[in-house]
C-alpha positions in Angstrom: -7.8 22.1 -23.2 -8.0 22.9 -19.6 -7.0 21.3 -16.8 -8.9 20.4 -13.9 -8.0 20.0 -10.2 -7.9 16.8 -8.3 -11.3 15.8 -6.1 -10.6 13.6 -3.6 -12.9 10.8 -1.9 -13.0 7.9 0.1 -14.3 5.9 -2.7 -12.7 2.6 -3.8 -11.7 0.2 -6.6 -15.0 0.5 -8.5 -15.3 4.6 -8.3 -14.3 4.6 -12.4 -16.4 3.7 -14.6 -16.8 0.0 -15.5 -15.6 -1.6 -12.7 -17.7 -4.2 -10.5 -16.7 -5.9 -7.4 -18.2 -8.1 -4.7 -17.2 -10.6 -1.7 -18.6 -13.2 0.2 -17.8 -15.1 3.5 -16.1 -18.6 2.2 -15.1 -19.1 5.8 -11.2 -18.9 4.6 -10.0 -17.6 7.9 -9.3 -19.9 10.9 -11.4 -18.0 12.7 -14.6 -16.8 10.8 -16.8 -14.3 11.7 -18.6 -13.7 8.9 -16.7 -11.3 7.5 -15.8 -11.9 3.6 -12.2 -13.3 2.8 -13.0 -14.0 -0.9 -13.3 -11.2 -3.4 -14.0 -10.6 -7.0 -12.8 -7.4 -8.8 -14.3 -7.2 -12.7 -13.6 -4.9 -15.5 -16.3 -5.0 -18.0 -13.8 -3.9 -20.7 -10.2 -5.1 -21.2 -7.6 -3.2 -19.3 -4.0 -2.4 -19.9 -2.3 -3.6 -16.6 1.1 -2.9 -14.7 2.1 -4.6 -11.3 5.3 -4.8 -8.5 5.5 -7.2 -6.5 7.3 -8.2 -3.2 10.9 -8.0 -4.0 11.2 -11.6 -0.9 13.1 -14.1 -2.4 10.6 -16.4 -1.4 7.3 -15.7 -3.7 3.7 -16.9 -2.6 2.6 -19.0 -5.7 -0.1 -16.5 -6.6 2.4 -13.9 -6.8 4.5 -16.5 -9.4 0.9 -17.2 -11.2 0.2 -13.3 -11.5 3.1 -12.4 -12.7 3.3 -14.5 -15.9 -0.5 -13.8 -16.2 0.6 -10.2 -16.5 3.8 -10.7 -18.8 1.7 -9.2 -22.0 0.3 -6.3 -19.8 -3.2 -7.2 -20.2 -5.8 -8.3 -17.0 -9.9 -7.8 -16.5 -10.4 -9.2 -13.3 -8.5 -10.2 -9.5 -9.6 -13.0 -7.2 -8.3 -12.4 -4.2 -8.8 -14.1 -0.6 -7.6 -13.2 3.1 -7.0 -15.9 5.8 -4.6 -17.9 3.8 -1.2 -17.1 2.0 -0.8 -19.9 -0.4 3.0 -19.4 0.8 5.4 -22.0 1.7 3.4 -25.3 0.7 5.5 -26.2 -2.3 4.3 -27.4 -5.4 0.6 -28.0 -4.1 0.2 -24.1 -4.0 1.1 -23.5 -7.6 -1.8 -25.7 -8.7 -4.2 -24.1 -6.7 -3.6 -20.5 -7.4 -4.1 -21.8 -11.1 -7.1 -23.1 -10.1 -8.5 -20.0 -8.4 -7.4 -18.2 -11.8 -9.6 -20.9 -13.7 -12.8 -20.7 -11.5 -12.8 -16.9 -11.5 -12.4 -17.0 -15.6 -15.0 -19.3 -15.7 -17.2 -17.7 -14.0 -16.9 -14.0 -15.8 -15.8 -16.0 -18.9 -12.9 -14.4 -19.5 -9.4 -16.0 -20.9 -7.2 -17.8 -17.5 -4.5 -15.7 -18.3 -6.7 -12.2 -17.7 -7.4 -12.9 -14.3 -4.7 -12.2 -11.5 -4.7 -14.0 -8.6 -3.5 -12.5 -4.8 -3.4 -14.2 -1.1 -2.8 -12.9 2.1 -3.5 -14.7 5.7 -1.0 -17.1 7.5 1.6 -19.0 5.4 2.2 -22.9 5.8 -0.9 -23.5 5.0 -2.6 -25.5 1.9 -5.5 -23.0 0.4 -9.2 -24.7 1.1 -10.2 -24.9 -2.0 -13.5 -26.4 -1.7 -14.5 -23.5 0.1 -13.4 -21.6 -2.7 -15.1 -23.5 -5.2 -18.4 -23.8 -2.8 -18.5 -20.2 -2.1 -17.4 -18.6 -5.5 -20.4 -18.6 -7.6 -22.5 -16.7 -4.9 -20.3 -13.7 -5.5 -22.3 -11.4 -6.8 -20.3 -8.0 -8.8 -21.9 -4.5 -8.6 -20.5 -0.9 -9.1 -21.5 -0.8 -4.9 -19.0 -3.7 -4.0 -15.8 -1.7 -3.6 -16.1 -1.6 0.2 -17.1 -4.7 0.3 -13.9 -5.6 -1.9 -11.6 -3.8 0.8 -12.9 -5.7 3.5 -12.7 -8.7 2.0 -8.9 -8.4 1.6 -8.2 -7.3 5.1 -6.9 -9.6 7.9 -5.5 -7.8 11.1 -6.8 -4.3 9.6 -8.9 -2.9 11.5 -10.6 -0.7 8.6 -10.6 -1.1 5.4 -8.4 1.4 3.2 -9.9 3.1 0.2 -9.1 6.4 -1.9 -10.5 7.6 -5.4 -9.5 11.0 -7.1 -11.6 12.8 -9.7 -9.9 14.5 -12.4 -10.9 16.5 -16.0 -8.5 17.1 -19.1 -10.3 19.0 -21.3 -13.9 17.4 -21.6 -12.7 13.9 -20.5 -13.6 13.0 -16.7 -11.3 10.5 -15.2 -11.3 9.0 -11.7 -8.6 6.4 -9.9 -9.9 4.5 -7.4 -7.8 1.9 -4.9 -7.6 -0.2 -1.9 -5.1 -1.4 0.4 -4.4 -3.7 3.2 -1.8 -4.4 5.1 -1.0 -3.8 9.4 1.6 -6.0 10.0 4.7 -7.6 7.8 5.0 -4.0 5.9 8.3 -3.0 5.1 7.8 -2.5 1.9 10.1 -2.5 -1.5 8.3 -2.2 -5.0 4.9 -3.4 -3.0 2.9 -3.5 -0.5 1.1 -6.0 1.1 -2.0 -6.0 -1.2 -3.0 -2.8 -2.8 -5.1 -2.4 -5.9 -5.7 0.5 -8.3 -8.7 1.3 -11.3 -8.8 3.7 -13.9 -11.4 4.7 -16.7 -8.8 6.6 -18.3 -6.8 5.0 -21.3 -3.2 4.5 -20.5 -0.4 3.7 -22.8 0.9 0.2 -20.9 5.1 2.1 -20.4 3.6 5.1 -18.7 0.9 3.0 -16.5 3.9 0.6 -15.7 6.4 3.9 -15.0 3.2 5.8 -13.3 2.8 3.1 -10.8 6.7 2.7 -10.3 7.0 6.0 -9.4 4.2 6.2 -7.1 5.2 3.1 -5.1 8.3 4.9 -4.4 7.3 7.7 -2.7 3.9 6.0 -1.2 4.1 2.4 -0.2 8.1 2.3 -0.4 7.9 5.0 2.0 6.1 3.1 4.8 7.5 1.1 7.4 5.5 -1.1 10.5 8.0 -3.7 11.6 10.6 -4.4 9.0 9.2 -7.2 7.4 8.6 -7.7 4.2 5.7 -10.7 3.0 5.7 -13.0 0.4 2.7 -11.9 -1.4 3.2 -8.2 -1.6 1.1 -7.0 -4.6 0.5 -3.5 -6.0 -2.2 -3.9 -9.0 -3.0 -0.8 -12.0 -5.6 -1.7 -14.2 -7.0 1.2 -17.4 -9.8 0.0 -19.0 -10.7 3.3 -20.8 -14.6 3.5 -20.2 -13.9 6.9 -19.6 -13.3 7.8 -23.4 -10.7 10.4 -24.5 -7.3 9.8 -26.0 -4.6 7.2 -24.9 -2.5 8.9 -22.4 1.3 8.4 -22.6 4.1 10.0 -21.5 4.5 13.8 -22.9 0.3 13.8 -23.1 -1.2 16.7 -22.2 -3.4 14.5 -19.5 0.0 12.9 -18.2 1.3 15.0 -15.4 -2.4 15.1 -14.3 -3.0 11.2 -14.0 0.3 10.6 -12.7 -0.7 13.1 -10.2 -4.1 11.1 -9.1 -2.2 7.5 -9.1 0.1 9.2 -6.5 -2.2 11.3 -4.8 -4.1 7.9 -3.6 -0.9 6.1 -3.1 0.2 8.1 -0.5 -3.8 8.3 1.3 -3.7 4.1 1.0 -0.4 4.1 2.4 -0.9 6.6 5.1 -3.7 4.3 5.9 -2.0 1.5 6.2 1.0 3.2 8.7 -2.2 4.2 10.9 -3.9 1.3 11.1 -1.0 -0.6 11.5 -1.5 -3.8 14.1 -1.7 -2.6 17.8 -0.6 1.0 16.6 -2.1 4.3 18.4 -0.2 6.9 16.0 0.7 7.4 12.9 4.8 8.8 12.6 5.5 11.5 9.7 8.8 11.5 8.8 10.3 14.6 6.8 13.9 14.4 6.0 15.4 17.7 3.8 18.8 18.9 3.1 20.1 15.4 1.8 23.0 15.1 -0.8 21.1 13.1 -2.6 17.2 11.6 -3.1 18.6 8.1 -2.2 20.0 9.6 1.2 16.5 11.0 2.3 14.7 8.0 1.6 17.2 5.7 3.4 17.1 8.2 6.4 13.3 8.9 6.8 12.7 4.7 6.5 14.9 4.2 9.0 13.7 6.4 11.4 10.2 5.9 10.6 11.0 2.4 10.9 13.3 2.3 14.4 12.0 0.1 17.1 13.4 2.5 19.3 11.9 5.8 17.7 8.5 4.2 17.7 8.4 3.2 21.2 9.4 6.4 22.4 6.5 8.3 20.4 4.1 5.4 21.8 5.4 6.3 25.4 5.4 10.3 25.0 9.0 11.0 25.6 10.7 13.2 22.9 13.6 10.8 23.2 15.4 12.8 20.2 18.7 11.3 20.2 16.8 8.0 18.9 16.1 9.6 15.5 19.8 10.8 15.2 21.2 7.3 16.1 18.8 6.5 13.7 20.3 8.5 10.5 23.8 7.7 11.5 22.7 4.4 11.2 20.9 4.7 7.7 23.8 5.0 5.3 23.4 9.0 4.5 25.6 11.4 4.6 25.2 13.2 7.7 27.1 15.9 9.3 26.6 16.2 13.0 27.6 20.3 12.6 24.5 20.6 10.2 21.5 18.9 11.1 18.6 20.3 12.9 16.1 18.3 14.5 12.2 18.9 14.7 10.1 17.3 17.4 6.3 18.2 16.5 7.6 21.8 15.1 9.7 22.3 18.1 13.6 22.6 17.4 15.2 20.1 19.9 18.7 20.2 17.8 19.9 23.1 16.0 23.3 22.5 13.7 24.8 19.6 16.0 24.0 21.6 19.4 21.2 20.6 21.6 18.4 23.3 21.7 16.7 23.9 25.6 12.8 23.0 25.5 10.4 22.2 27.3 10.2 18.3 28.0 6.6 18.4 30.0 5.3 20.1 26.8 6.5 18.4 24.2 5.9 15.1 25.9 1.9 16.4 26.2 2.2 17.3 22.3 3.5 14.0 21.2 0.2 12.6 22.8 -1.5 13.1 19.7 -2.9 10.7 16.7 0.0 12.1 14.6 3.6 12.4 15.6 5.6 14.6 12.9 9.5 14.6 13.1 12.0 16.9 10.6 15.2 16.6 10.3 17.2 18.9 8.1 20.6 17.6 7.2 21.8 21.0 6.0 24.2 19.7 2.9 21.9 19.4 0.2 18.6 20.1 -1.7 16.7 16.3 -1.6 13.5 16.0 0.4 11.1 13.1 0.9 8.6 12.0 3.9 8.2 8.5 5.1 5.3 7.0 7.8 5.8 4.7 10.2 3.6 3.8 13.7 4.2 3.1 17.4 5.4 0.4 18.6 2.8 -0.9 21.5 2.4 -3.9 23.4 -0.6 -5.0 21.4 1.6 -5.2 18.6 3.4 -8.1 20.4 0.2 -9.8 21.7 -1.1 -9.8 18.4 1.9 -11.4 16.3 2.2 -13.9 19.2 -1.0 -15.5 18.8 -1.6 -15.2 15.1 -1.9 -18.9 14.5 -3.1 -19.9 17.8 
């Protein structure tokens, strides 16, 4: 059987087959606009399903709820609302993500336990539920309601975040579909904020689970806003096979091809949410080659893609270089100062620990762009890996100091 190339789209959650979704205004958010904070996501089959979550010591209860739901590796819908964390109200929160779970269930009659449950918004505060339960039954699912899905799950995003990639093995068509939010609190590890993927392929439940792993490490792991990390980070999978074909596990001939779409839009939801990040006018590409070791390029590209420092610099146009050095010294990698070589926007400004003359006027002018790229090459190894980050803007800081009031 042949192997077709990936197609890539803009479409979300409900791009594969037999997947509905839909979202209404429940009026959730402290300050409602209309927009829709209460979502439905529906698989009209069963679905093998794999999840990470925030790695915070301090789990939102629907996080807690979702992940026994998910213990036998088995969902067919999400409920999902912005505006409101259920985080940090104590016992309270735990009965009211289980009632979410029920509504939802009830209302697509499916078994409690098949319905995962997510929650983003401000923390400290109880969930309303009698806006949930008032507003619930008017959701209406359709194979249109994927944007409408990704809106409904965004709180300071500005856009919503969706990617879908088409792919054939043999005479099988497959497509996975996602959507993302997340602009603040995104520092993430085994998550992000909220972030859910569909397939119609059929997926053996250890290669979805190791497919997703592996994607979240070199996609959502890989992004950093502010440092923080939330309570309710969630990164859903769910195969429902409506696609037909045979199972895919690992060693299948379909395998390299699916794990290549699961990262493929990944990386697009989490380049989305770097970009969009709150208050943020660029999006920062880190590339960091020549490590020792995988685990020293990822610790050096988050760290500089994460550096207060670095980021205010590229917000302010001044190829401040010495920032991003400080910045690997500081990232626990092995770094020799007689090796590296530094890229601003493709210009060398460090060559093998000497300083490299350029022209400051000019590359200040190119790092007024949407996208700011920085390379460094550590010269002692062979690892390689890219990391996104944003500027750092005043906005940023008016934003997070009135989120509650």
């Amino acid at each position: 059987m042949s192997e077709q190339t990936l197609i890539v789209s803009t479409e979300g959650v409900t791009s594969p087959q037999g997947f509905l979704a839909g979202a209404v205004s429940a009026g959730i958010r402290a300050r409602s606009d209309g927009r829709p904070d209460l979502a439905l996501l529906y698989s009209e089959r069963p679905c093998a399903a794999a999840a990470l979550f925030t790695a915070s010591t301090l789990k939102a209860a629907p996080v807690l709820l979702s992940q026994r739901h998910l213990a036998d590796g088995r969902a067919q819908a999400v409920i999902v609302n912005s505006g409101c964390a259920n985080a940090y109200v104590g016992d309270q929160g735990g009965r009211d993500a289980e009632e979410m779970a029920r509504l939802a269930a009830s209302k697509l009659r499916l078994t409690v336990s098949d319905v995962v449950v997510a929650s983003t918004g401000v923390t400290g505060h109880l969930m309303p539920m009698e806006k949930i339960r008032a507003a619930l039954p008017s959701i209406a699912l359709d194979r249109g309601g994927g944007e409408q899905f990704a809106r409904a799950i965004m709180t300071t995003d500005t856009v919503p975040k969706q990617a879908s990639v088409a792919f054939s093995v043999g005479e099988w068509k497959y497509r996975v579909g996602g959507c993302a939010k997340g602009a603040g609190m995104i520092h993430p590890n085994l998550a992000t904020m909220l972030a859910f993927l569909t397939t119609d392929a059929s997926v053996e439940s250890a290669f979805l689970h190791q497919t997703l792993r592996e994607a979240a490490t070199v996609s959502f792991n890989m992004v950093s806003v502010d440092g923080d990390t939330s309570p309710s980070d969630t990164l859903l999978i769910m195969a429902n096979g409506a696609a037909g074909g045979p199972m895919i596990g690992e060693g299948d001939e379909g395998a390299p091809l699916f794990r290549e779409a699961v990262e493929t839009v990944c990386v697009a939801l989490a380049k989305g949410l770097a970009r969009d990040a709150e208050g943020a006018t660029k999006l920062i590409e880190v590339e960091v080659e020549g490590a020792l070791t995988l685990t020293d390029a990822r610790a050096a590209a988050r760290t500089v893609a994460g550096s207060p420092l670095v980021k205010s610099a590229v917000y302010g146009n001044d190829p401040n270089w010495g920032r991003v050095l400080a910045a690997v010294a500081r990232s626990g990698a092995t770094a020799k100062e007689e090796t590296v070589s530094l890229f601003w926007q493709g210009m060398c400004v460090f060559e093998r620990g000497r300083p490299v003359p350029y022209d400051k006027d000019a590359l200040s002018a190119a790092t007024d762009k949407p996208e700011v790229r920085i390379r460094v090459d550590l010269g002692i190894g062979e690892a390689r890996t890219v990391a996104w980050g944003c500027d750092l803007t005043e906005e940023y800081v008016r934003i997070n100091a009135e989120y509650t009031t």
